[in-house]
N, C-alpha and C positions, 0 to 999 in steps of 0.2 A: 382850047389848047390843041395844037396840031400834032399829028401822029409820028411826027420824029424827035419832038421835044417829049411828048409823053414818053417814045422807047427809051430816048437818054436818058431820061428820071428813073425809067425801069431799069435799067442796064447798071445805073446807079447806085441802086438800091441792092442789087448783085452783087454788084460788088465791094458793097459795105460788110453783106453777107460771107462773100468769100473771105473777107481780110476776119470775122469772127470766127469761122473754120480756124484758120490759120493759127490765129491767137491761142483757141482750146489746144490744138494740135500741141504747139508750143508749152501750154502751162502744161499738158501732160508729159511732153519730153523735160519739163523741168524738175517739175515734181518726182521723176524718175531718178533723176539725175540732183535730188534734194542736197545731199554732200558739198555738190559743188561751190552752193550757195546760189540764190535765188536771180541776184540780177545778172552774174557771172552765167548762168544758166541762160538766163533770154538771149542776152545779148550778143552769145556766139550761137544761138542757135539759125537755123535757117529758114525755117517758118516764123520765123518771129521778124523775121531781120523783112522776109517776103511781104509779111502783115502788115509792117510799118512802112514799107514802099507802094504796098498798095495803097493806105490809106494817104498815103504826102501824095502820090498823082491823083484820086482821088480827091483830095481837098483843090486842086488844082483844074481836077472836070467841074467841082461843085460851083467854082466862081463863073467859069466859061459860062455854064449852065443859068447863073444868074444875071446874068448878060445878055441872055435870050429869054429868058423867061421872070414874072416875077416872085418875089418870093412867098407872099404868100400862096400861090400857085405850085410852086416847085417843091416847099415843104410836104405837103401834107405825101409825096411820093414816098419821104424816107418809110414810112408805116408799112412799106414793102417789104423790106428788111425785117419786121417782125413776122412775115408771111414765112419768107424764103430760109433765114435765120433759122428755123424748128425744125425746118424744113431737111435742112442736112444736116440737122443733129439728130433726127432720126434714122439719115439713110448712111451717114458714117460714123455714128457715137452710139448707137442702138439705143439714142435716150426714146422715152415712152410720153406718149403726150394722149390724152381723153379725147371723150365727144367736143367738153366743155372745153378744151383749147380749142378747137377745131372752131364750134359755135362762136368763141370770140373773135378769131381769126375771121373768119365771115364776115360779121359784124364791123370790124377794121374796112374789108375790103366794099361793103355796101357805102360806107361814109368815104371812103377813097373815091369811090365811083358818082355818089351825089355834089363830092367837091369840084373833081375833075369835068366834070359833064355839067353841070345843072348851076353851077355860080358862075356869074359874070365877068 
């Protein structure tokens, strides 16, 4: 795989990431905001509305995406997302993750790296 198809699959995978920011963001402004009722709460919210536009263009780069590449080749990038995904829910959720997330996390990226590199 070539190194501009790999950054799109990366860039991808980002921003699968971003739009589940958005999402938490959103279920916390709702849950806040519980009274209102639940879907009356997403649906005027603004991270939520943001979340769902990212992921329709989004769904939009994934086809592009499989148009240049194939897919069994192009899959295995989403596992990015479980990288990046923890990743800012540590740095804006202050959620808490172990050695042992870390360790699997690893593990994810050494099979990303044996797919993307080493199969034909």
């Amino acid at each position: 795989m070539n190194i501009a198809n790999a950054t799109i699959l990366m860039l991808y995978a980002l921003g699968m990431s971003l739009g589940q920011v958005l999402f938490k963001i959103a279920a916390n402004r709702a849950k806040a905001r519980a009274a209102d009722g639940f879907l009356e709460s997403l649906v005027t919210d603004g991270y939520f509305i943001l979340a769902v536009a990212i992921y329709g263009a989004l769904t939009l780069v994934w086809v592009w995406i499989l148009m240049r590449v194939p897919l069994s080749r192009a899959y295995p990038f989403l596992v990015l997302a479980f990288v990046f995904t923890p990743a800012f829910a540590v740095l804006f959720f202050d959620e808490l993750v172990n050695i042992w997330y870390f360790t699997g996390l690893a593990f994810i990226l050494v099979g990303l790296g044996i797919l993307v590199w080493k199969v034909n």
